[in-house]
Biopython code that builds the backbone (N, CA, C, O; Angstrom):
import numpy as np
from Bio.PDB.StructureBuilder import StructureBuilder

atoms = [
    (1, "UNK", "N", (0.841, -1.183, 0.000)),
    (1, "UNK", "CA", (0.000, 0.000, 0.000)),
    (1, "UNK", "C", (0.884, 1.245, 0.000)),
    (1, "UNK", "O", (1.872, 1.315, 0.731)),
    (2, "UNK", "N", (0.428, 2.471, -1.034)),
    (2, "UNK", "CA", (0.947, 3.311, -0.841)),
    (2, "UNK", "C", (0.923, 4.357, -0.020)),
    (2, "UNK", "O", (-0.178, 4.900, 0.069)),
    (3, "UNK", "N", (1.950, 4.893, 0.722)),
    (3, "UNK", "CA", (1.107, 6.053, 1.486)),
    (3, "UNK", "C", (1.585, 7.469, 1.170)),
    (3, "UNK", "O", (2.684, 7.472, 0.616)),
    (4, "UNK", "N", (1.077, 8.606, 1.366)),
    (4, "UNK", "CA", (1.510, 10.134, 1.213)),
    (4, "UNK", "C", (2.344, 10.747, 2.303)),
    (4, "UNK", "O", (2.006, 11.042, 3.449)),
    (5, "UNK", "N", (3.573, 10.882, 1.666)),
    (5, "UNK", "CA", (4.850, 11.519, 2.078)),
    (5, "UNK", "C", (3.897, 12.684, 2.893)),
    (5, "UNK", "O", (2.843, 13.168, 2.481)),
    (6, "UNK", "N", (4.571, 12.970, 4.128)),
    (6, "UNK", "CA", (4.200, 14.026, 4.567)),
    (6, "UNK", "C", (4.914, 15.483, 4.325)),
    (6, "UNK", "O", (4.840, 16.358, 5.188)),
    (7, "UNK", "N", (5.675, 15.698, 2.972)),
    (7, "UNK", "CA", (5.870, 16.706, 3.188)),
    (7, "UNK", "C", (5.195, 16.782, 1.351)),
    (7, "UNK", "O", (5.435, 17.884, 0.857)),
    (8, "UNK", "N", (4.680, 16.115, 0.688)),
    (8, "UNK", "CA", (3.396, 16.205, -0.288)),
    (8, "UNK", "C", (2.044, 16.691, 0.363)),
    (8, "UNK", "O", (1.423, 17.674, -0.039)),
    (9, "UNK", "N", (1.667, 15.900, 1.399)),
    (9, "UNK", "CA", (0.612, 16.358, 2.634)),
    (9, "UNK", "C", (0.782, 17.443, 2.670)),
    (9, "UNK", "O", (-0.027, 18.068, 1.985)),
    (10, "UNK", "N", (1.660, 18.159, 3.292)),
    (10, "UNK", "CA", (1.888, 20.068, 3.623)),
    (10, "UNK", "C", (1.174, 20.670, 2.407)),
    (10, "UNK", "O", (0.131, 21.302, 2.236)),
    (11, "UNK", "N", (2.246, 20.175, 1.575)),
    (11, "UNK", "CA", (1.705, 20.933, 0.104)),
    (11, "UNK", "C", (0.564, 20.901, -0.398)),
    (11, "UNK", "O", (0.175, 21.756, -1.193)),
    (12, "UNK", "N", (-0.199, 19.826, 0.024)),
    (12, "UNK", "CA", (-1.642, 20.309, -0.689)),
    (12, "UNK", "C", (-2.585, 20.761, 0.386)),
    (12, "UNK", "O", (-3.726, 21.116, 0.090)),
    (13, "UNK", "N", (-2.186, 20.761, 1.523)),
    (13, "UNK", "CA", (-3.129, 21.385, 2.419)),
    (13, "UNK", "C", (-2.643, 22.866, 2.301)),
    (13, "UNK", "O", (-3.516, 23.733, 2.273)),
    (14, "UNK", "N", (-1.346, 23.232, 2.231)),
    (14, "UNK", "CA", (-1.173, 24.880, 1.628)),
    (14, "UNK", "C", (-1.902, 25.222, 0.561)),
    (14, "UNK", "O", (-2.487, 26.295, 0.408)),
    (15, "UNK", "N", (-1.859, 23.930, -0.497)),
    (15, "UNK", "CA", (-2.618, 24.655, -2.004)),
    (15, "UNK", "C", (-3.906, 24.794, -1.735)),
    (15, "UNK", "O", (-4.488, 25.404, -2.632)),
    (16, "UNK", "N", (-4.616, 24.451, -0.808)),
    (16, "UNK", "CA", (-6.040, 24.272, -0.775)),
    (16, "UNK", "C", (-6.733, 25.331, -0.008)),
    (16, "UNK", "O", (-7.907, 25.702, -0.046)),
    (17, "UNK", "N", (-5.610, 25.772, 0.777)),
    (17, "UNK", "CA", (-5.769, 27.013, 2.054)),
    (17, "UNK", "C", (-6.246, 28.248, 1.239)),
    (17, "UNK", "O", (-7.027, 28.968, 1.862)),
    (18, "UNK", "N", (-6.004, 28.557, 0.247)),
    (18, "UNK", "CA", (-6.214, 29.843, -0.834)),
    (18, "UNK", "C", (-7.782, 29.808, -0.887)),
    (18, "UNK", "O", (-8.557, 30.639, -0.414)),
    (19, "UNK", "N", (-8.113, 28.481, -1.676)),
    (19, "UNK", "CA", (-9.221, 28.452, -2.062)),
    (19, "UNK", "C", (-10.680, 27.955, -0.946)),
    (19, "UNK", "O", (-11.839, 28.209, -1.277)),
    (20, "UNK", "N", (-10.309, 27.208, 0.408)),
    (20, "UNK", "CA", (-10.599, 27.683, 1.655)),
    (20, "UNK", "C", (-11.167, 29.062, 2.104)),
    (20, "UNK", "O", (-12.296, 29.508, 2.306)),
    (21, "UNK", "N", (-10.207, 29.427, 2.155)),
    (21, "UNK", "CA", (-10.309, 30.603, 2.576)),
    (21, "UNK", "C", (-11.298, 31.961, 1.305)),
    (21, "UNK", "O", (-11.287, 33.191, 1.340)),
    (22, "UNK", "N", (-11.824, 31.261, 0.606)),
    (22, "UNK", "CA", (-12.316, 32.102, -0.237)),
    (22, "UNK", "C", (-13.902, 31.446, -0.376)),
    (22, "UNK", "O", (-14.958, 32.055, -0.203)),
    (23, "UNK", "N", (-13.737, 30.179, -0.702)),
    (23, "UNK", "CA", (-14.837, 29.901, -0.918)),
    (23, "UNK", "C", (-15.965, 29.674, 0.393)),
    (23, "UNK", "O", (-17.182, 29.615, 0.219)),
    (24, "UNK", "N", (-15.121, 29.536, 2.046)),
    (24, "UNK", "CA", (-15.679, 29.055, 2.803)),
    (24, "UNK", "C", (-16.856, 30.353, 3.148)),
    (24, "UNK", "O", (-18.049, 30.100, 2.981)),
    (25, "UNK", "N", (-16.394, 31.826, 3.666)),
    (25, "UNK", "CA", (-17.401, 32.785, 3.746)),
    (25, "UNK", "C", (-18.239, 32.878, 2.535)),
    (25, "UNK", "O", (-19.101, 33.745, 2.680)),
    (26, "UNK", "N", (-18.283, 32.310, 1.436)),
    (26, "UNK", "CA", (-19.303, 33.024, 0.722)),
    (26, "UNK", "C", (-20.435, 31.166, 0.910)),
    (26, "UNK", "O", (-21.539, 31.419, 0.428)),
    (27, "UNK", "N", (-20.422, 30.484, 1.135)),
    (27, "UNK", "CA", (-20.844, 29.511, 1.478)),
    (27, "UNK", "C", (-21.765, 29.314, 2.869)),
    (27, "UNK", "O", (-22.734, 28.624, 3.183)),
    (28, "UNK", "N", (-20.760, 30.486, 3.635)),
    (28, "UNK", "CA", (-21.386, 31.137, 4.719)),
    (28, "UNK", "C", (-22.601, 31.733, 4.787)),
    (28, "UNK", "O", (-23.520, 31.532, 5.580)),
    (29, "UNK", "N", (-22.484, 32.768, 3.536)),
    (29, "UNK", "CA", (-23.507, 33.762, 3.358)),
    (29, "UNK", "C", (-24.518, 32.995, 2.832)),
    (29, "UNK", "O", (-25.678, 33.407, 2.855)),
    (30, "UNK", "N", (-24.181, 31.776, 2.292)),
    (30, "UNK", "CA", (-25.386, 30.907, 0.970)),
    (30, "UNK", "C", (-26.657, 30.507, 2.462)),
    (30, "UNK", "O", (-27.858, 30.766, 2.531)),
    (31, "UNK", "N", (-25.421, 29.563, 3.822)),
    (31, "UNK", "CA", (-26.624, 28.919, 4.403)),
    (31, "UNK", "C", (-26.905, 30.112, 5.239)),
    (31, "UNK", "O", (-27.925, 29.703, 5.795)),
    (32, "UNK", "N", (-26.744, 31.102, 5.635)),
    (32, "UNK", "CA", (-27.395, 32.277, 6.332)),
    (32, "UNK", "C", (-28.711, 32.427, 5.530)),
    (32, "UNK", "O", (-29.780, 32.446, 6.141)),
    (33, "UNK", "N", (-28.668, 32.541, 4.100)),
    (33, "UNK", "CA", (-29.864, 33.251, 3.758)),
    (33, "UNK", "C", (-30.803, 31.811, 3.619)),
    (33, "UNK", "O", (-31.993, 31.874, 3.312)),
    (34, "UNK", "N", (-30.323, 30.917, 3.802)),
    (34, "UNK", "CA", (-31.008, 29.560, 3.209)),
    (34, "UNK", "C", (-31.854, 29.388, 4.958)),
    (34, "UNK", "O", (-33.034, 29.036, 4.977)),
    (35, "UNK", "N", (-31.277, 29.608, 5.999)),
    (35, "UNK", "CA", (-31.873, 29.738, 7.086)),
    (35, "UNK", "C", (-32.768, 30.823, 7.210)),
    (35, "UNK", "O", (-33.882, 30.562, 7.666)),
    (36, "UNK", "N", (-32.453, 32.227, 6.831)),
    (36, "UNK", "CA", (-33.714, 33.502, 6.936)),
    (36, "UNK", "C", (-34.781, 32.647, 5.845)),
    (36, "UNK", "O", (-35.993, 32.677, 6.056)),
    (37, "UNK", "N", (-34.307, 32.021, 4.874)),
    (37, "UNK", "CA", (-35.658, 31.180, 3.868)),
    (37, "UNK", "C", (-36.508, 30.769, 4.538)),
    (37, "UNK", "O", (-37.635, 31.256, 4.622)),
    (38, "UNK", "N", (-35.936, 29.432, 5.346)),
    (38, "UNK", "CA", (-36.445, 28.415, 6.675)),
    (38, "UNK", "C", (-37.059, 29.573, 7.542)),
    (38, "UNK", "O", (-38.278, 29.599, 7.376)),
    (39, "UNK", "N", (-36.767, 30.210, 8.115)),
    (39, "UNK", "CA", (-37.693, 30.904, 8.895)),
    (39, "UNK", "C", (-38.833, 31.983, 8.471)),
    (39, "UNK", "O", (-39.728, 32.215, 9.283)),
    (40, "UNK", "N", (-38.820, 32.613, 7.278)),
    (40, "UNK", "CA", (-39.441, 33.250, 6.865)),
    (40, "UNK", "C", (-41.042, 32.201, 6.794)),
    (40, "UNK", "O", (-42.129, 32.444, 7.317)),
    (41, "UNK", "N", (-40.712, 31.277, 6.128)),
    (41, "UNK", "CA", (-41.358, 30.204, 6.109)),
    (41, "UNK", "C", (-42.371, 30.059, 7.008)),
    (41, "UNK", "O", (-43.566, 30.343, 6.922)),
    (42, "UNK", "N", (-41.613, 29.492, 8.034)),
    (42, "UNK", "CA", (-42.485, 28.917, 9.216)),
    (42, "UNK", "C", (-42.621, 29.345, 10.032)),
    (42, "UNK", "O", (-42.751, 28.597, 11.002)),
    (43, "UNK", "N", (-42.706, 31.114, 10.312)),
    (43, "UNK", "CA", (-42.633, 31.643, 11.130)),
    (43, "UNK", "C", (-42.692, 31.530, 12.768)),
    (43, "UNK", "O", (-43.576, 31.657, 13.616)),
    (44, "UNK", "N", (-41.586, 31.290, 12.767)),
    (44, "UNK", "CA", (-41.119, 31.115, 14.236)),
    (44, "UNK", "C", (-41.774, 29.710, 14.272)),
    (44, "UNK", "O", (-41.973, 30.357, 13.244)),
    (45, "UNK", "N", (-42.194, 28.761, 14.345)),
    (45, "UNK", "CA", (-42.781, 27.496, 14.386)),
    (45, "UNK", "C", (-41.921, 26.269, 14.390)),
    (45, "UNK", "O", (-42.345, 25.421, 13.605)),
    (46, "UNK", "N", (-41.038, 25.987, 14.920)),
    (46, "UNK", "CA", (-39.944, 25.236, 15.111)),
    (46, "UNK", "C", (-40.199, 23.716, 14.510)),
    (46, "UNK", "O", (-39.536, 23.279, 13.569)),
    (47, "UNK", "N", (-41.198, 22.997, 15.143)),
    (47, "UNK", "CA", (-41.859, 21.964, 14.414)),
    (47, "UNK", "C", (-42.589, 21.495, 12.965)),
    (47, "UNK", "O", (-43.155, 20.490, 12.536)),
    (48, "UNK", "N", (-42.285, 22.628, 12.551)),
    (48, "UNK", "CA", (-42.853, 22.744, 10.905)),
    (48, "UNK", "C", (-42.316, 21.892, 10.194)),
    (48, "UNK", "O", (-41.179, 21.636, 10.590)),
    (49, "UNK", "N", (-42.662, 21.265, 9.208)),
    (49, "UNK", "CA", (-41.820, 20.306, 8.428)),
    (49, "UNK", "C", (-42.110, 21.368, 6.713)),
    (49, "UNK", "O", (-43.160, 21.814, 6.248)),
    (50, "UNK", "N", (-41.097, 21.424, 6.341)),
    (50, "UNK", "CA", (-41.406, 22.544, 5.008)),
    (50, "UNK", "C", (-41.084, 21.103, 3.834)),
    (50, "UNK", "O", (-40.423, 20.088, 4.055)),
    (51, "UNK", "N", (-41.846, 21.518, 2.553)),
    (51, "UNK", "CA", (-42.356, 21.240, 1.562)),
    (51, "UNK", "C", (-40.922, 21.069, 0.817)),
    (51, "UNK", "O", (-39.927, 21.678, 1.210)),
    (52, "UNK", "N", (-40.906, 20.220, -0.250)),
    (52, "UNK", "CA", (-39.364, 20.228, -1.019)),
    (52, "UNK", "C", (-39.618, 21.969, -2.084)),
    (52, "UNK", "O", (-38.697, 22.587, -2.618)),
    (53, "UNK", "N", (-40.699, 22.259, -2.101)),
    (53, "UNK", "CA", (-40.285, 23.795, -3.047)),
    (53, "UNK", "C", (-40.286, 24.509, -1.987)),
    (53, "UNK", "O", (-39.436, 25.398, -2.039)),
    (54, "UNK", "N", (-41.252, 24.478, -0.481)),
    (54, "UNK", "CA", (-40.293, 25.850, 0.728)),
    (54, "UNK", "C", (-38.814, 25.539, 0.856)),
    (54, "UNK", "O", (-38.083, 26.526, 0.934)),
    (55, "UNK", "N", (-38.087, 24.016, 0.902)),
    (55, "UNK", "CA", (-36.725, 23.823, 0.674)),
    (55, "UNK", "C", (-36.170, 24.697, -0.385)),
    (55, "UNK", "O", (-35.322, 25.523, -0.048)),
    (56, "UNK", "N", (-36.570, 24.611, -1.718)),
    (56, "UNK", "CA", (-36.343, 25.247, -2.922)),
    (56, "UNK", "C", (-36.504, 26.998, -2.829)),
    (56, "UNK", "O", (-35.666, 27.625, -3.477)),
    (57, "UNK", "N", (-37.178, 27.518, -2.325)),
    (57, "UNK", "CA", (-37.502, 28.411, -2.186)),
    (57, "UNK", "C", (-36.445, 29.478, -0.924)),
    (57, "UNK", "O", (-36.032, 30.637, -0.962)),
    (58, "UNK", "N", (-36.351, 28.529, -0.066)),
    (58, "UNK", "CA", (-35.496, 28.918, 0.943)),
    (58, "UNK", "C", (-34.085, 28.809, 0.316)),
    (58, "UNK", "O", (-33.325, 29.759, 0.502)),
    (59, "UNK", "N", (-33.699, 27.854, -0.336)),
    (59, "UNK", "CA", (-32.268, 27.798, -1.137)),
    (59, "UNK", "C", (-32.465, 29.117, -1.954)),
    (59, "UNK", "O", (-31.750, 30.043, -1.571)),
    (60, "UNK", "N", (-33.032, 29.297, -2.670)),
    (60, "UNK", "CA", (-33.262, 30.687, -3.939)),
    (60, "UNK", "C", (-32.713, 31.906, -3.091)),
    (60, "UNK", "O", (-31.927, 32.784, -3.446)),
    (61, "UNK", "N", (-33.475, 31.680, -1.613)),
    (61, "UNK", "CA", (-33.146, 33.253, -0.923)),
    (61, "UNK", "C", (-31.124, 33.305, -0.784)),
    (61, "UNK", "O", (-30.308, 34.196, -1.019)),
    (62, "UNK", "N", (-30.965, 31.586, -0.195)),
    (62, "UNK", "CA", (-29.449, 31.818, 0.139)),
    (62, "UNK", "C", (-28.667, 32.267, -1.293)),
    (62, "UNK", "O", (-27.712, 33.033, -1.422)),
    (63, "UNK", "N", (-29.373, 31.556, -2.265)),
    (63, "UNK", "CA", (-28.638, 32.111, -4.095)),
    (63, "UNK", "C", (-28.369, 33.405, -3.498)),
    (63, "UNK", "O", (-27.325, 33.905, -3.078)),
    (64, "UNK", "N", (-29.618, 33.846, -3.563)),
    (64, "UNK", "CA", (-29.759, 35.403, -3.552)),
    (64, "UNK", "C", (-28.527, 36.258, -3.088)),
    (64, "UNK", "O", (-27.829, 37.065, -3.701)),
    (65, "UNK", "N", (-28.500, 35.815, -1.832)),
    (65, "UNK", "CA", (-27.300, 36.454, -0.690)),
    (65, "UNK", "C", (-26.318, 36.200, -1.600)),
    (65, "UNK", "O", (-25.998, 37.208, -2.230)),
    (66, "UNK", "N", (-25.785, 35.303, -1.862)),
    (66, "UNK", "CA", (-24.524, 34.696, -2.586)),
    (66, "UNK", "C", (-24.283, 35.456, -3.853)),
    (66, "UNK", "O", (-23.110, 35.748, -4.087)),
    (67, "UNK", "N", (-25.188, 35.818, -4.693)),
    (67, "UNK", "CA", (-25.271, 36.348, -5.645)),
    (67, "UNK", "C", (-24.972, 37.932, -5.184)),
    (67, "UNK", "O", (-24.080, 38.405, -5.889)),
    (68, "UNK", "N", (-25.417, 38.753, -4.315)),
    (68, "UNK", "CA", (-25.467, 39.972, -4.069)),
    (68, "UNK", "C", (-24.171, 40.172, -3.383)),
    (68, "UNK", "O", (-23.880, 41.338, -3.115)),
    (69, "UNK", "N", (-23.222, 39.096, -3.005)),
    (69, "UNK", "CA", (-21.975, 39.294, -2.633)),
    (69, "UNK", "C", (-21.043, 38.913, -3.609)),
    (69, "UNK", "O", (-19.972, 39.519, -3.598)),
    (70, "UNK", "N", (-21.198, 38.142, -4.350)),
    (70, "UNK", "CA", (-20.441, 37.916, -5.774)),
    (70, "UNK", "C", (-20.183, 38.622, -6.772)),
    (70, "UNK", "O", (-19.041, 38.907, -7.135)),
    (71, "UNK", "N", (-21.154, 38.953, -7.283)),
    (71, "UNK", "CA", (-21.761, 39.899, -8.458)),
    (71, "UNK", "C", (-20.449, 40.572, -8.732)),
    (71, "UNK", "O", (-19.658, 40.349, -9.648)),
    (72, "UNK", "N", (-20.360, 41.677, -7.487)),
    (72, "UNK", "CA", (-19.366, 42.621, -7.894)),
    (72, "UNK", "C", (-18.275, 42.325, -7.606)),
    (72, "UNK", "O", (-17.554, 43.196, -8.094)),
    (73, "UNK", "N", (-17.663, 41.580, -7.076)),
    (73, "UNK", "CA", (-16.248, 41.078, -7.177)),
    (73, "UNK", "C", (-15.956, 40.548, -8.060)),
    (73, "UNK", "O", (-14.784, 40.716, -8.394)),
    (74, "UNK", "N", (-16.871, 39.568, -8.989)),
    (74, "UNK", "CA", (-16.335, 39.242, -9.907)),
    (74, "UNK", "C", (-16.411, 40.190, -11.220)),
    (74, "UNK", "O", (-15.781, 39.858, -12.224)),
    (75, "UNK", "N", (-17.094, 41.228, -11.203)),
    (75, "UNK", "CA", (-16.969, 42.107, -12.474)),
    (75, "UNK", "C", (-15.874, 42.544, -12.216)),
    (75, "UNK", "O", (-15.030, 42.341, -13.088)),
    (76, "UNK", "N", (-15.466, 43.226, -11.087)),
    (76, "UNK", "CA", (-13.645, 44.131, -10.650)),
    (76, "UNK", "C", (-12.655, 42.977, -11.177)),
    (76, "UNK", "O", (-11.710, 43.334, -11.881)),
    (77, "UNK", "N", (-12.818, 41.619, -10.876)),
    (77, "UNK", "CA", (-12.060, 40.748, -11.206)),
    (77, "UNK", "C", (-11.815, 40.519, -13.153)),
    (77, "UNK", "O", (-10.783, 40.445, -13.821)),
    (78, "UNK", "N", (-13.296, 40.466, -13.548)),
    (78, "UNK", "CA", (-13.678, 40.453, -15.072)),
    (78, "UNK", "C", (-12.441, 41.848, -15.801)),
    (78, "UNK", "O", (-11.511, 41.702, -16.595)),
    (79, "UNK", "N", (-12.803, 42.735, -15.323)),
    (79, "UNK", "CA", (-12.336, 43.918, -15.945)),
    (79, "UNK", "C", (-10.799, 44.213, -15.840)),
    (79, "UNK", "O", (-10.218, 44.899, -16.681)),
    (80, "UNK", "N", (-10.020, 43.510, -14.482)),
    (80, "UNK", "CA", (-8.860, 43.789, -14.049)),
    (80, "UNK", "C", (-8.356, 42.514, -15.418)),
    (80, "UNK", "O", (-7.593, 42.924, -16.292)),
    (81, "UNK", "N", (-8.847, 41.047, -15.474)),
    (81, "UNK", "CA", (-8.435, 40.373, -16.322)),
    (81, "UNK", "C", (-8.511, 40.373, -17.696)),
    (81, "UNK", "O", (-7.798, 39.603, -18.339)),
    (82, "UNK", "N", (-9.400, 41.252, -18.326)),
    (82, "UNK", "CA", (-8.983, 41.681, -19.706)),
    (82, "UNK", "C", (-8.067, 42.510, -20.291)),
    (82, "UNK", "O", (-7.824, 42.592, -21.495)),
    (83, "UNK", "N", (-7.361, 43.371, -19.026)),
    (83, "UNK", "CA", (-6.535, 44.336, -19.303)),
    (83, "UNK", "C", (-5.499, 43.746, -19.844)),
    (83, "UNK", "O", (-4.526, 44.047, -19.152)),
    (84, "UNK", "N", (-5.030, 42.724, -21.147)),
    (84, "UNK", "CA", (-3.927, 42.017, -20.846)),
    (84, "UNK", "C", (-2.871, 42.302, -22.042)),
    (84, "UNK", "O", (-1.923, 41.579, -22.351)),
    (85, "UNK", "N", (-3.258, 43.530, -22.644)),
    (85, "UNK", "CA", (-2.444, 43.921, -23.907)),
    (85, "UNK", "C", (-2.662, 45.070, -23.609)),
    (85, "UNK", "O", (-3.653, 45.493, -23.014)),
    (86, "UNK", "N", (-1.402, 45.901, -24.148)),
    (86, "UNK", "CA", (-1.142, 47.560, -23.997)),
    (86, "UNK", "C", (-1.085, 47.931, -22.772)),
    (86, "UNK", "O", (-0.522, 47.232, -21.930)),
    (87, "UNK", "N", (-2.088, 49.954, -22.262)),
    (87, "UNK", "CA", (-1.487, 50.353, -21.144)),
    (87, "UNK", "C", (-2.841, 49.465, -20.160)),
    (87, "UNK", "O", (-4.006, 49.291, -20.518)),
    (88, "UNK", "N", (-2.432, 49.195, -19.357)),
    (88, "UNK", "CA", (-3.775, 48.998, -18.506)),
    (88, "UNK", "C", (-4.539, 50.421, -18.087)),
    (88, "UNK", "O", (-4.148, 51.527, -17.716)),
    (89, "UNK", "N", (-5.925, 49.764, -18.359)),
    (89, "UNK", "CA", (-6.895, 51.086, -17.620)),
    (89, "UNK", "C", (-7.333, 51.216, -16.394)),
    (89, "UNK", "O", (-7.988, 52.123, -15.882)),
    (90, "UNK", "N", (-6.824, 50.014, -15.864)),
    (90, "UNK", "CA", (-6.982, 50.119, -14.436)),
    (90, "UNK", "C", (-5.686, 49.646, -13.354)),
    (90, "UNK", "O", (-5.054, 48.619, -13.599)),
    (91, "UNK", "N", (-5.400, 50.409, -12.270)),
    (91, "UNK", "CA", (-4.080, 50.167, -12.124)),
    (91, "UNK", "C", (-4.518, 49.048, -10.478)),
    (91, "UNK", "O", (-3.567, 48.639, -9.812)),
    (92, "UNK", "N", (-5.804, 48.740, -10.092)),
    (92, "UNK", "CA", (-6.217, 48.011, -9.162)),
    (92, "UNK", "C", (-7.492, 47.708, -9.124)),
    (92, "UNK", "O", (-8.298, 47.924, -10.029)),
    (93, "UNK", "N", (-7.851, 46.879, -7.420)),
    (93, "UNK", "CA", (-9.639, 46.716, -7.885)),
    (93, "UNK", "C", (-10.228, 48.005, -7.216)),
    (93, "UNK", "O", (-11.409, 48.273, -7.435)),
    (94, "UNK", "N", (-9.425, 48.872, -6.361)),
    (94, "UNK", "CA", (-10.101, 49.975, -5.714)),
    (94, "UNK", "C", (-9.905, 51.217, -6.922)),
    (94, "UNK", "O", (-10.518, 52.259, -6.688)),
    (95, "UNK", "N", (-9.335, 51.178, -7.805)),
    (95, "UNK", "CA", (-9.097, 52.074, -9.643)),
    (95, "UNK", "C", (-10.493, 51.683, -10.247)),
    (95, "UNK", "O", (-11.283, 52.550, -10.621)),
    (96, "UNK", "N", (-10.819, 50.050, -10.345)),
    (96, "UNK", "CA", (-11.795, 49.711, -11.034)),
    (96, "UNK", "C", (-13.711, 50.110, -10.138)),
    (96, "UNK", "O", (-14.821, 50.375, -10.601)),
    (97, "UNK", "N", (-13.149, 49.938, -8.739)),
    (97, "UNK", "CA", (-14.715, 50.488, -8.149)),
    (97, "UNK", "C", (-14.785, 52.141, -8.341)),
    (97, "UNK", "O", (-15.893, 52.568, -8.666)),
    (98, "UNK", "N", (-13.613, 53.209, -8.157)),
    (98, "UNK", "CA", (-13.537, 54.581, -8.704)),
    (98, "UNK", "C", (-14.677, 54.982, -9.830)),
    (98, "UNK", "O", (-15.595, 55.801, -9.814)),
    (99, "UNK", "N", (-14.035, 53.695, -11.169)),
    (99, "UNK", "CA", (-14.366, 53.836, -12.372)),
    (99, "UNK", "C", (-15.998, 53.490, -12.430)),
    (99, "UNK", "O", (-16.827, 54.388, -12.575)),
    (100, "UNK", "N", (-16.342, 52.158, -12.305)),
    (100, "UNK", "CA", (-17.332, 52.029, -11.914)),
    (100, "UNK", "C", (-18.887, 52.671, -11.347)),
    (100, "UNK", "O", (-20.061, 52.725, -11.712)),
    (101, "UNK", "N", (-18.209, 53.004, -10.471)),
    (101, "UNK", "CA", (-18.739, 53.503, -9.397)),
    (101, "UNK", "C", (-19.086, 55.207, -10.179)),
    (101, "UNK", "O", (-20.257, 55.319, -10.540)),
    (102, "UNK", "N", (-18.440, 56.099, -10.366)),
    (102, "UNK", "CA", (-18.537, 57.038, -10.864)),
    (102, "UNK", "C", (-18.894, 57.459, -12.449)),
    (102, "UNK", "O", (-18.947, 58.645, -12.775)),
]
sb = StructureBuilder()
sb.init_structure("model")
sb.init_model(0)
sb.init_chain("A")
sb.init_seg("    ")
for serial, (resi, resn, name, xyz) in enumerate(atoms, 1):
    if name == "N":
        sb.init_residue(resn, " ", resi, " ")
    sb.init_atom(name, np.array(xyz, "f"), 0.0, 1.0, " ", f" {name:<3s}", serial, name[0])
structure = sb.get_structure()
């Protein structure tokens, strides 16, 4: 049997730490709103058993959140990554919300 060198181990728990650390808060925000769903729902009613579309419905709200925190990071991101020939028009992502934004 083979086993994983522990200093391969390090390395992919470093490579993974990036994307951790990025994807875990916005995953955050997904079941926050997926819980305000659940409760909107059943107002205050703890024993409720909800329907597979109040499930569906309550997921849509966490989209929602997820979406309203995404959105714009990834356009600053969109716009910083096309700059990839000549002068750049943007010299950061706080250049690109300036632009944006104004």
């Amino acid at each position: 049997a083979a086993s994983l060198s522990p200093i391969l181990f390090l390395r992919l728990i470093s490579a993974s730490q990036s994307s951790h650390s990025v994807s875990m808060p916005i995953f955050a925000v997904n079941f926050l709103g997926y819980s305000h769903g659940k409760s909107l729902q059943t107002m205050g009613q703890k024993d409720k058993v909800l329907s597979p579309l109040q499930h569906g419905l309550a997921g849509s709200l966490g989209g929602l959140y997820m979406t309203v925190l995404i959105a714009p990071g990834e356009r600053i991101k969109c716009l910083l990554q096309i700059q990839t020939t000549g002068k750049a028009k943007y010299s950061g992502p706080m250049d690109v919300i300036k632009a944006v934004v104004s």
